[in-house]
C-alpha positions, -999 to 999 in steps of 0.1 A, spaced: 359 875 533 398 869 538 389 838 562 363 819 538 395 823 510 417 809 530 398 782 542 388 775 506 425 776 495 432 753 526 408 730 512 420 731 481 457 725 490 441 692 510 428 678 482 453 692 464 479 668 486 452 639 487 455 634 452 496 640 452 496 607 478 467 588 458 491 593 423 524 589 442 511 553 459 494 543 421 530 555 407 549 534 436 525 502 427 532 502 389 570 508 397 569 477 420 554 462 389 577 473 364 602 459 387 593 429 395 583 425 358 620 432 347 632 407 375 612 382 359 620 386 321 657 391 330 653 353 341 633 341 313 649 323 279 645 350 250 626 337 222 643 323 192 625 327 161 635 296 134 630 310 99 626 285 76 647 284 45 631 296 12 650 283 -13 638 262 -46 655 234 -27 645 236 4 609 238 -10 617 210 -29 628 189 0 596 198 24 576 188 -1 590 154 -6 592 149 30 553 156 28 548 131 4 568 106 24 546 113 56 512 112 36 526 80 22 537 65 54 501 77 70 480 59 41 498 28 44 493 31 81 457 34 77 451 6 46 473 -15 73 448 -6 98 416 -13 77 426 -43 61 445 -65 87 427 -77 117 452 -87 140 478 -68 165 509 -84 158 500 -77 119 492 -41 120 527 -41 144 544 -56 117 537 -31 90 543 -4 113 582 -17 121 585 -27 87 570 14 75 596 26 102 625 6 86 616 12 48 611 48 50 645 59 50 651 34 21 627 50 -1 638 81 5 673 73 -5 663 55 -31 635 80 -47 646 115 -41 684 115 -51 694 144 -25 729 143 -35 723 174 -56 
């Protein structure tokens, strides 16, 4: 009886020490990982987050600027539809380019 217990406890200790080396090697690969991981994020630009401002001005000021680009889109488009030629539809495009900043001087006082 004492040699059938021992060779059960021998078995037992073997896979007892199997699975010790099949969790140490799983527990080396994931440290590799982790490592290697680390290496890489330590190289890597952190994300900066850009919040945006939520003021009544700031508001204010992103929705005229959305105005301005619907504006500058629907002209674009009416230019598009209605003229035929290159040069034409060019022109209105350089001219769009140039007035913009002019009408936004001139219709959204953003002195104050």
């Amino acid at each position: 009886m004492s040699k059938e217990r021992a060779r059960r406890r021998a078995e037992r200790e073997a896979e007892q020490a199997r699975q010790a080396a099949v969790r140490a090697e799983r527990e080396a690969r994931m440290a590799r990982r982790r490592e290697l991981r680390n290496r890489l994020v330590a190289v890597l630009p952190r994300p900066v987050r850009v919040a945006r401002q939520g003021g009544l001005i700031a508001r204010r000021q992103r929705a005229q600027n959305a105005v301005v680009a619907v504006l500058f889109v629907l002209v674009q488009v009416v230019a598009w539809l209605l003229l035929s030629g290159w040069a034409a539809r060019l022109g209105v495009l350089v001219l769009s380019l140039l007035l913009v900043p002019m009408l936004i001087t001139v219709v959204f006082d953003r002195r104050s």
